[in-house]
Backbone as CSV, one residue per row, in Angstrom:
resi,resn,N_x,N_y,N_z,CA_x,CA_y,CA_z,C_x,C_y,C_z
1,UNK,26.838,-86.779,-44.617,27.561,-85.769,-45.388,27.477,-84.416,-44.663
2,UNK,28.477,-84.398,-43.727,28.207,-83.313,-43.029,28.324,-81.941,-43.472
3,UNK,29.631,-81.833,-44.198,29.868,-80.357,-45.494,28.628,-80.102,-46.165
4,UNK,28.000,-81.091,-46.832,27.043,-80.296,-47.123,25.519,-79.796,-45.848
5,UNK,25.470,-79.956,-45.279,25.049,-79.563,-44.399,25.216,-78.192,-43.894
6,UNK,26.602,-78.041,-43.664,27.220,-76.770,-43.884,26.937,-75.699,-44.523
7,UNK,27.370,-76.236,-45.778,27.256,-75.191,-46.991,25.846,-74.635,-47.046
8,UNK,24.937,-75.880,-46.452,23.492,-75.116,-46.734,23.250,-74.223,-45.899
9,UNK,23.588,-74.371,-44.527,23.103,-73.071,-43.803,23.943,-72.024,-43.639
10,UNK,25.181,-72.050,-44.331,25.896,-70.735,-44.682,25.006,-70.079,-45.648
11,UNK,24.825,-70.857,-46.421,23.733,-70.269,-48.014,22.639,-69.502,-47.169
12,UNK,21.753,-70.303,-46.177,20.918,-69.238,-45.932,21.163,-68.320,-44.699
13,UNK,22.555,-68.619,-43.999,22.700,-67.288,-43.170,22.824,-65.934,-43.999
14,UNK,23.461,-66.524,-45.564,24.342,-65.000,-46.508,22.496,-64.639,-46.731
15,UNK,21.863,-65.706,-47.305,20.473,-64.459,-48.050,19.481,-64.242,-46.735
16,UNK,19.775,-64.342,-45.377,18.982,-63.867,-44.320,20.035,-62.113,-43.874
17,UNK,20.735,-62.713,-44.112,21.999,-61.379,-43.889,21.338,-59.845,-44.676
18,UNK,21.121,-60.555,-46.493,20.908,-59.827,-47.428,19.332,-58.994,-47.127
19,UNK,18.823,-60.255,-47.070,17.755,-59.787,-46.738,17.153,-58.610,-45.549
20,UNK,17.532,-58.780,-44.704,17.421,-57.513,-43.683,18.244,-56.318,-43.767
21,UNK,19.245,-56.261,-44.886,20.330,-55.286,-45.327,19.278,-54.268,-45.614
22,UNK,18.312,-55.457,-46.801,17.465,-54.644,-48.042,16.563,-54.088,-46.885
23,UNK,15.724,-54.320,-46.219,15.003,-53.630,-44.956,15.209,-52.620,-44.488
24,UNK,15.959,-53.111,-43.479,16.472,-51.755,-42.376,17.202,-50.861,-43.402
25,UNK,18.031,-51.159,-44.463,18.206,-50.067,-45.232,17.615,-48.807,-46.117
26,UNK,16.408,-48.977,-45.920,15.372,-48.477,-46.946,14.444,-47.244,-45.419
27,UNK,14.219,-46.459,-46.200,12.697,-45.426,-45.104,11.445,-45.676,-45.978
28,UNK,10.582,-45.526,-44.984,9.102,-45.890,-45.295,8.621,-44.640,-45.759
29,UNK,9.449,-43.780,-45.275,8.742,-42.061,-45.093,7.721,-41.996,-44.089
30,UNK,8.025,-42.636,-43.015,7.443,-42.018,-41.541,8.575,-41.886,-40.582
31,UNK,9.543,-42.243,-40.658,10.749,-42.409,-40.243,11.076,-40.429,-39.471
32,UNK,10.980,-40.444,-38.148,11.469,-38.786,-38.139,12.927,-38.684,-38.436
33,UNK,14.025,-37.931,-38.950,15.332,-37.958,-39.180,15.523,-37.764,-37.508
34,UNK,17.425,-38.236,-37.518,17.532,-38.602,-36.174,18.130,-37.294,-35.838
35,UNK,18.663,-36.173,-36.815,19.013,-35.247,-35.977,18.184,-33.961,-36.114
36,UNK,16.912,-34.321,-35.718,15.764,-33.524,-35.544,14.795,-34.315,-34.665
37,UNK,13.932,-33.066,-34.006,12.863,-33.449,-32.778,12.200,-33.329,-33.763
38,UNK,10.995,-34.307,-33.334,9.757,-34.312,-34.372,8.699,-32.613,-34.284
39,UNK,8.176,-32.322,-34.765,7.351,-31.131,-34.401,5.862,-31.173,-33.713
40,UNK,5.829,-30.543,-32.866,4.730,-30.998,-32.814,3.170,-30.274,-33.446
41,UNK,2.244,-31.006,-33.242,1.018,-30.769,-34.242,0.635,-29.229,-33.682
42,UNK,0.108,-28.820,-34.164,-0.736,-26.880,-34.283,-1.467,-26.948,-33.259
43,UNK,-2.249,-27.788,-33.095,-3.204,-27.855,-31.870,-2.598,-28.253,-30.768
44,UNK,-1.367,-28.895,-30.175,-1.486,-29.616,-29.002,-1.462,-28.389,-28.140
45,UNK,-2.364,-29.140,-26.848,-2.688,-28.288,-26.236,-3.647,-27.200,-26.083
46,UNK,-4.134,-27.462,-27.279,-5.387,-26.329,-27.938,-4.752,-24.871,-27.417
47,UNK,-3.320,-24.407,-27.251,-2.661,-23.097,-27.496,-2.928,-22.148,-28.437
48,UNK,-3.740,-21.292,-28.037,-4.512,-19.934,-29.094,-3.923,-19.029,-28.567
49,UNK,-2.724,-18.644,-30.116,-2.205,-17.311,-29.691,-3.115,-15.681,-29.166
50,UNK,-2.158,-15.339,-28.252,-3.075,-13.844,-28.145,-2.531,-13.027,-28.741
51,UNK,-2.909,-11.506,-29.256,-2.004,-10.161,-29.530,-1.582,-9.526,-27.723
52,UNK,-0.229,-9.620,-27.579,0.087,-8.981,-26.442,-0.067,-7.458,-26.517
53,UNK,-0.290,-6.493,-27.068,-0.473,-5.621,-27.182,0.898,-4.734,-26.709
54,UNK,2.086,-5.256,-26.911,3.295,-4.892,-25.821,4.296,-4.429,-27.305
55,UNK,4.938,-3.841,-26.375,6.119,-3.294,-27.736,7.482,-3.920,-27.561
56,UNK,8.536,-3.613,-28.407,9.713,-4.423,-28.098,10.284,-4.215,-26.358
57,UNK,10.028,-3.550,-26.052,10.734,-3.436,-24.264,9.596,-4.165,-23.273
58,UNK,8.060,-5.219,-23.760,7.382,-5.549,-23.076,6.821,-4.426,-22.320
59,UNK,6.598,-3.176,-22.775,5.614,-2.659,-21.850,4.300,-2.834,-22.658
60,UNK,3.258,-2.637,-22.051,1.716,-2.634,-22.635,1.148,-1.133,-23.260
61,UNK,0.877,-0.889,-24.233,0.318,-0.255,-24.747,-1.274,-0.194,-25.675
62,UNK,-1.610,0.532,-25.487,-3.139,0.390,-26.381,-4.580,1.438,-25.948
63,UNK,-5.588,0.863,-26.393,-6.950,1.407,-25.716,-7.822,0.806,-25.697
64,UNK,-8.821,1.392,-24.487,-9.862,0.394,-24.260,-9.688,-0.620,-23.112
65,UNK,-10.800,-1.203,-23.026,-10.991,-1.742,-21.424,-10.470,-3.457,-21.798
66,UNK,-10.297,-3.595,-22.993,-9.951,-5.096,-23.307,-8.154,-5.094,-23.436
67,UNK,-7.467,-3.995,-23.559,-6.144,-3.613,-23.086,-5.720,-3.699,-21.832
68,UNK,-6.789,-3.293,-21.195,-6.203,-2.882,-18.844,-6.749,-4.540,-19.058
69,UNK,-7.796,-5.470,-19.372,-7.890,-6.596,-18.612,-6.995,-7.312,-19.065
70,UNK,-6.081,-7.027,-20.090,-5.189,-7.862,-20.450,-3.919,-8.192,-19.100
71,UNK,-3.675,-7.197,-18.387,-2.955,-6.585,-17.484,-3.481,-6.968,-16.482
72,UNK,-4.980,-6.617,-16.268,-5.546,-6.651,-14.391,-6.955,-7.688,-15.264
73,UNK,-6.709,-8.765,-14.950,-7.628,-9.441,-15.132,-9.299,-9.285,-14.412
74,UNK,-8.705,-8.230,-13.165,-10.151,-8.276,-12.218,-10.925,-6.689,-12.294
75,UNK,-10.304,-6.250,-13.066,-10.800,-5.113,-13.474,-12.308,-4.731,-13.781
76,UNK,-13.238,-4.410,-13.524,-14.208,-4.276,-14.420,-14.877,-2.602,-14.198
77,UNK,-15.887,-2.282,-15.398,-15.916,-0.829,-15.346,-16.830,-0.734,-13.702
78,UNK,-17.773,-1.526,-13.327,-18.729,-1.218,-12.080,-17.645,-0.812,-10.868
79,UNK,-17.229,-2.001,-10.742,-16.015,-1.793,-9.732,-15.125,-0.534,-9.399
80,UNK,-14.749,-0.243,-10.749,-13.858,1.123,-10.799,-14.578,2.600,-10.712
81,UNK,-15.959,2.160,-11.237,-16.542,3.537,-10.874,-16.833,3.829,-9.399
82,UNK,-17.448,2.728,-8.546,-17.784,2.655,-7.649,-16.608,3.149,-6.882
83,UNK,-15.173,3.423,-7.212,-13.824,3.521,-6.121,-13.697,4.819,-7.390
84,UNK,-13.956,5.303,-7.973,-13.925,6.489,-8.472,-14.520,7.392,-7.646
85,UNK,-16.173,7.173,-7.212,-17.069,7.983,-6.826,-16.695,8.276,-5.853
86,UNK,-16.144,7.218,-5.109,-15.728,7.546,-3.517,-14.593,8.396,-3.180
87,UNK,-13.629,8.344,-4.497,-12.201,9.034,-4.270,-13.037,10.564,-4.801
88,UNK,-13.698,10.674,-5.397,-14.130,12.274,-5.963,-14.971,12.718,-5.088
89,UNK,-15.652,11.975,-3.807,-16.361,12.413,-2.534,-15.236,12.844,-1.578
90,UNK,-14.232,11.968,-1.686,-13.361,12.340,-0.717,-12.346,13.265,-0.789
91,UNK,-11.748,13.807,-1.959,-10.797,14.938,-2.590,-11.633,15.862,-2.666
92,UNK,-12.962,16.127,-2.862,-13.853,17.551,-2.854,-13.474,17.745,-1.014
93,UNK,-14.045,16.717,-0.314,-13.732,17.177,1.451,-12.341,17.668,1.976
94,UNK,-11.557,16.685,1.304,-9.954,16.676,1.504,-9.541,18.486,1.360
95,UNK,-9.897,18.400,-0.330,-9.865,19.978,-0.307,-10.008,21.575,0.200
96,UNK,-11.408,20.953,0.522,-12.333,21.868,1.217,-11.428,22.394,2.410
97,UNK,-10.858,21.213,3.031,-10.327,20.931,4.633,-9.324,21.516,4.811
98,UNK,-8.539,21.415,3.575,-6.728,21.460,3.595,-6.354,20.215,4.012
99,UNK,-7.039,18.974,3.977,-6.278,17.763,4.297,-5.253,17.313,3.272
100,UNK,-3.721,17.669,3.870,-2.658,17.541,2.544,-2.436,15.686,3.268
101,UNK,-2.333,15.636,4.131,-2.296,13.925,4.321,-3.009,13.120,3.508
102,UNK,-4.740,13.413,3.480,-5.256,12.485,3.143,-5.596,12.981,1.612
103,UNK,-5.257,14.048,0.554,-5.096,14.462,-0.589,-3.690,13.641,-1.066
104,UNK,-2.435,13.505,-0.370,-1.449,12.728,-0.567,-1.446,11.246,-0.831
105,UNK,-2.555,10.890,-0.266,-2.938,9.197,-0.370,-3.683,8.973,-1.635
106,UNK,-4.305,10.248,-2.222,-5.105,10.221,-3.587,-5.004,10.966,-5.241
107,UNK,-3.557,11.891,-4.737,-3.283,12.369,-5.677,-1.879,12.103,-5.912
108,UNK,-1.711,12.025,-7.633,-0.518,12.336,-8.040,0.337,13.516,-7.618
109,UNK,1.668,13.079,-7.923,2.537,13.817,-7.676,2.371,15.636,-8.362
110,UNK,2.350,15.791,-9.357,1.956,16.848,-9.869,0.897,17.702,-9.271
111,UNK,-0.138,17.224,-9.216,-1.705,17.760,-8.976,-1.780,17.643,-7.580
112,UNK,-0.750,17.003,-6.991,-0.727,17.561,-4.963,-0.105,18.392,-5.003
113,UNK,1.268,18.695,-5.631,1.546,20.207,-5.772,0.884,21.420,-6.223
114,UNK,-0.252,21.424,-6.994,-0.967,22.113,-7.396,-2.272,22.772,-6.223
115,UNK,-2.699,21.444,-5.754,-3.824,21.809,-4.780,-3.264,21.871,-3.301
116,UNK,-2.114,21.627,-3.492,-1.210,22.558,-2.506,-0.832,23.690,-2.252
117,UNK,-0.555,24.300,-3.304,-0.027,25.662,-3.534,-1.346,26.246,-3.359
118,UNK,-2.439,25.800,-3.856,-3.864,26.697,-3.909,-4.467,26.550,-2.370
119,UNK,-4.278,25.469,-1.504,-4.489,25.552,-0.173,-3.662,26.504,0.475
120,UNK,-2.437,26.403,0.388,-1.901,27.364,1.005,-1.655,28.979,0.695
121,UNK,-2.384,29.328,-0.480,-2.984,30.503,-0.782,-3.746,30.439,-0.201
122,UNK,-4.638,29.709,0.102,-5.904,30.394,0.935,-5.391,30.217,2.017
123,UNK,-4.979,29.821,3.067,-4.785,29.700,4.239,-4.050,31.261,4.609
124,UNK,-3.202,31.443,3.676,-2.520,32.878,3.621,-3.216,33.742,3.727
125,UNK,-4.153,34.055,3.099,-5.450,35.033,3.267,-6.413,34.772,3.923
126,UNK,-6.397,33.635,5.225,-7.296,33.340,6.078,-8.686,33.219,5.453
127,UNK,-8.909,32.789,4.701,-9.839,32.327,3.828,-10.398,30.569,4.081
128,UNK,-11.340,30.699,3.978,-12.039,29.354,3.990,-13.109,29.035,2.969
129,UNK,-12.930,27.327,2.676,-14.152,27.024,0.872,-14.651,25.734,2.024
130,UNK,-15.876,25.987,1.931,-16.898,24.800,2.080,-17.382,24.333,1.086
131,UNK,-17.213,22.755,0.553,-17.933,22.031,-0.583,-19.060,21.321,-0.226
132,UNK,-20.458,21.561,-0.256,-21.908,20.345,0.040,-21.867,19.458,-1.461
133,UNK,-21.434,18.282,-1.279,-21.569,17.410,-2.688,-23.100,17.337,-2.980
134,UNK,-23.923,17.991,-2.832,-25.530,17.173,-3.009,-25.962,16.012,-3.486
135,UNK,-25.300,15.796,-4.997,-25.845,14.587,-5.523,-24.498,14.241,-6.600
136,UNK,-24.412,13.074,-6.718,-24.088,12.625,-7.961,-24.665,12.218,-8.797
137,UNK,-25.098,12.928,-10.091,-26.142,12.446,-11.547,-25.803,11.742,-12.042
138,UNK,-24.318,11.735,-12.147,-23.763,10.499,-13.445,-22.174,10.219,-13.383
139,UNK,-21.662,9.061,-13.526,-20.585,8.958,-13.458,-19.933,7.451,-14.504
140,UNK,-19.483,8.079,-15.562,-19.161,7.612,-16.115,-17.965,7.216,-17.033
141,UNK,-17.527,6.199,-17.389,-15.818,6.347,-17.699,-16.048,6.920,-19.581
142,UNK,-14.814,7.593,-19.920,-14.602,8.319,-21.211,-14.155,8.096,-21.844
143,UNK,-12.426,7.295,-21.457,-11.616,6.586,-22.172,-10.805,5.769,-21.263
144,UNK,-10.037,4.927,-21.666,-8.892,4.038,-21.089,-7.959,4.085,-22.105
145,UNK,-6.830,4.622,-21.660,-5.343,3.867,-22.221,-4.504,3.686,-21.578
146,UNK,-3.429,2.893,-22.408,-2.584,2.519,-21.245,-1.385,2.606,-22.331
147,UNK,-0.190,3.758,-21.616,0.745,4.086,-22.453,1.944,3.451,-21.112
148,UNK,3.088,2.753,-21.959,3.969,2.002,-21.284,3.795,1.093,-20.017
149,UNK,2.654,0.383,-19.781,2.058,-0.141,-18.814,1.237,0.923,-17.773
150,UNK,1.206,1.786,-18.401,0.134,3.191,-17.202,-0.705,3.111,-17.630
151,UNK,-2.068,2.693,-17.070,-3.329,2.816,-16.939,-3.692,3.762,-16.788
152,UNK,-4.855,4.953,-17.516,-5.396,6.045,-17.187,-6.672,6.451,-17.398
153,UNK,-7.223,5.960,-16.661,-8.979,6.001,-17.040,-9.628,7.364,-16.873
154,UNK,-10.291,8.411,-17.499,-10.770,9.122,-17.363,-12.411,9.207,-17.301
155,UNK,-12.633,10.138,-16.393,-14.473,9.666,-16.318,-14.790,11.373,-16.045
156,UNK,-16.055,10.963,-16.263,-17.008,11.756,-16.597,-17.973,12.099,-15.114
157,UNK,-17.705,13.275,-14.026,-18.788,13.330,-13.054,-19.720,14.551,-13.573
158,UNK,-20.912,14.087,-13.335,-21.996,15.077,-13.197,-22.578,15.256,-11.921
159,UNK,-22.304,16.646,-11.042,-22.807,16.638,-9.947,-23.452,17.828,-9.869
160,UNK,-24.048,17.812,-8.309,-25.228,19.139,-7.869,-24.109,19.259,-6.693
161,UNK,-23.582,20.467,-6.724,-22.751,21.040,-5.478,-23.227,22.532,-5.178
162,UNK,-22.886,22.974,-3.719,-23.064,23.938,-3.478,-21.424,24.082,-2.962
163,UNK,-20.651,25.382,-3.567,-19.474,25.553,-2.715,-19.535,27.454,-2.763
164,UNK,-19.066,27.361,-1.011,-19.118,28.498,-0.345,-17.553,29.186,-0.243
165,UNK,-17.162,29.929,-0.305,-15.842,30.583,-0.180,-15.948,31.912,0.496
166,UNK,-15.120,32.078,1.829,-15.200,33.091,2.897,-13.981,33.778,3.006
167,UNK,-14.344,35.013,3.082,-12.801,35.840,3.590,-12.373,35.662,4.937
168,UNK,-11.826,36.390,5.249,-11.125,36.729,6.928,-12.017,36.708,7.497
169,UNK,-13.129,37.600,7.323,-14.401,38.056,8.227,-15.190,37.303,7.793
170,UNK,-15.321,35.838,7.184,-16.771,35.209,7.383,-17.383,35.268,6.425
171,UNK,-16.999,36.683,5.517,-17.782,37.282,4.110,-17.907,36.119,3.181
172,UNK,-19.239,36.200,2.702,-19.023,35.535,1.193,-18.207,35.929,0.163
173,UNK,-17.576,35.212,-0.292,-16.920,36.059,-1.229,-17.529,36.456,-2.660
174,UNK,-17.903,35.587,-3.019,-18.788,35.259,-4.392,-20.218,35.160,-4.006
175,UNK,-21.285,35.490,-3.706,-22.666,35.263,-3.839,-23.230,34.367,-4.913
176,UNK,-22.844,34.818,-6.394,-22.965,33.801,-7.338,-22.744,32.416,-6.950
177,UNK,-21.892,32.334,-7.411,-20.795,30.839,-6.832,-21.225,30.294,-5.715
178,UNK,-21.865,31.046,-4.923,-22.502,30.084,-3.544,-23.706,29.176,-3.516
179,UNK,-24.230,29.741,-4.534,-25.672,29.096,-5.046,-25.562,27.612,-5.490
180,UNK,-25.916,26.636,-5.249,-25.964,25.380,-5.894,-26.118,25.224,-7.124
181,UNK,-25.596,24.306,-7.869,-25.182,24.496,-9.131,-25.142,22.991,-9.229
182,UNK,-24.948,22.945,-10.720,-24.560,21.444,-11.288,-23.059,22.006,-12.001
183,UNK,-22.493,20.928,-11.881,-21.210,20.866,-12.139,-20.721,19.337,-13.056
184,UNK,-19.603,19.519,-13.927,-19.205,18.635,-14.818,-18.088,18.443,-14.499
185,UNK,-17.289,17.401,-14.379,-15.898,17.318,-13.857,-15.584,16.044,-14.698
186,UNK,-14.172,16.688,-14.953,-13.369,15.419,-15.755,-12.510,15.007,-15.393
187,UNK,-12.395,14.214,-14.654,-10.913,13.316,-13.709,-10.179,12.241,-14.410
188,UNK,-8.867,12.268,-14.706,-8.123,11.246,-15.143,-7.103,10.366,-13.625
189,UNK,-7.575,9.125,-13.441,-6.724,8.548,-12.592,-5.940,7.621,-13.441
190,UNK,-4.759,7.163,-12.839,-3.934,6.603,-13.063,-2.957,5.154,-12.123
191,UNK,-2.733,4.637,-12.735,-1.784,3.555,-12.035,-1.003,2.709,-12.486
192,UNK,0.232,2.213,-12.117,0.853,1.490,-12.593,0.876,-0.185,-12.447
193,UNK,0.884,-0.840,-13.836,0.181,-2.177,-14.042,1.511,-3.091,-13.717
194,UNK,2.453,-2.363,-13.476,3.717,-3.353,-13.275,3.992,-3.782,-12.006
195,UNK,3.226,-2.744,-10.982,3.491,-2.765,-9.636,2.530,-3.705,-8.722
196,UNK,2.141,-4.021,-7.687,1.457,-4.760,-7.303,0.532,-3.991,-6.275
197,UNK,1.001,-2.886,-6.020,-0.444,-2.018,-5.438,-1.344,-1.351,-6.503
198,UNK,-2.843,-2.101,-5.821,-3.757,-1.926,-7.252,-4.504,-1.116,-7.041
199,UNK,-4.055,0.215,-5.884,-4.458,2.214,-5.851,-4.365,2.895,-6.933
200,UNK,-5.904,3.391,-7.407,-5.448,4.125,-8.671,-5.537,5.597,-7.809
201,UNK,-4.534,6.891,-8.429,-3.836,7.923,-8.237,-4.932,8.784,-9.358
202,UNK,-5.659,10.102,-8.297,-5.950,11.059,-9.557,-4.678,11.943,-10.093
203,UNK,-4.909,11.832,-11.491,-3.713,12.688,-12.172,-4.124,14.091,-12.546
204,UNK,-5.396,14.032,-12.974,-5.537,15.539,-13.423,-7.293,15.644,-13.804
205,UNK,-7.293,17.246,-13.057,-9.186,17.421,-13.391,-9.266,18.499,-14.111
206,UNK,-10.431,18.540,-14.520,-11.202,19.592,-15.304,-12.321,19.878,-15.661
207,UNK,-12.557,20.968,-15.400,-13.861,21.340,-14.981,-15.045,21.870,-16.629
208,UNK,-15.701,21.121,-16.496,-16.165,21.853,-17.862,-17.753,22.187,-17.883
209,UNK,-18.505,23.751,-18.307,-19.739,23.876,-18.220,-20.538,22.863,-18.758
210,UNK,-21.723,22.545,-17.855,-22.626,21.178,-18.631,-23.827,22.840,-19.413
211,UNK,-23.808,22.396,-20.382,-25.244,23.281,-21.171,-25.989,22.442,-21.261
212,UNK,-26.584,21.196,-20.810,-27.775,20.461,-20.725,-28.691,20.879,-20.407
């Protein structure tokens, strides 16, 4: 009886049909929808946001020494004092000298015009300043900020100087002032964190009595 034979495995092709309808038709609720990427988990990657400290145009702004390392990763305060001390040994000589070359390699734009104009006042009046650095007591940084990616560290020198200042003829000019002294100086250098020369530039000094 071959028809029925038939009929039977039509019967169970229709409820094998049905049956996987009911299946694949149904979600488990793990199913990701198909017109979406799955997300991925909070941790991958163990990605820990930072605060960029940057404003809408990406420049860097802030204070403090955990602001510049955000920027110059190799930064540290020893380092910078140590290339502080040396640039404030070498701009007292520079000065002294009239070296506008090697004052140009260490000062800002502003403040080489300044100790320019004051060199070449003295040179005008044939005048000469000898600086003896004696000692450096202390040197220490005051603040850091950094406004639009400019770095500007200001520090703190405490020194023992003797500076001499001569007229035409050799004269002292000041007797006071020639005497060795301690001196307080406040230097702000500067540099830019966007650029790839990592010369910091003095921007501006000031001199202030120590009453210690």
């Amino acid at each position: 009886m071959p028809y029925i034979d038939i009929i039977i495995f039509a019967v169970i092709a229709v409820l094998l049909v049905l049956r996987l309808k009911s299946v694949l038709g149904q979600r488990t609720g793990f199913e990701q929808p198909q017109d979406k990427k799955p997300m991925q988990a909070a941790n991958d990657g163990d990605v820990v946001p930072f605060p960029s400290n940057k404003d809408e145009t990406g420049a860097l702004n802030g204070h403090g020494i955990a602001t510049l390392r955000k920027a110059d990763r190799n930064f540290t305060e020893a380092a910078f004092l140590g290339g502080a001390t040396q640039a404030f040994e070498m701009v007292l000589r520079a000065y002294a000298e009239g070296d506008l070359a090697q004052l140009k390699r260490l000062l800002g734009y502003d403040l080489l015009q300044s100790f320019t104009q004051s060199i070449q006042k003295r040179n005008a009046n044939k005048e000469s300043l000898t600086i003896d650095l004696e000692n450096i007591k202390e040197a220490s940084i005051l603040n850091i900020a950094v406004v639009d990616s400019v770095a500007a560290v200001t520090v703190h020198f405490h020194s023992v100087q003797t500076r001499i200042a001569r007229d035409a003829d050799e004269n002292i000019i000041d007797e006071d002032e020639s005497q060795s002294q301690e001196i307080v100086d406040i230097w702000t250098f500067e540099r830019d964190l966007t650029l790839n020369d990592p010369n910091w530039k003095l921007v501006e000094t000031e001199t202030a009595d120590d009453d210690s």
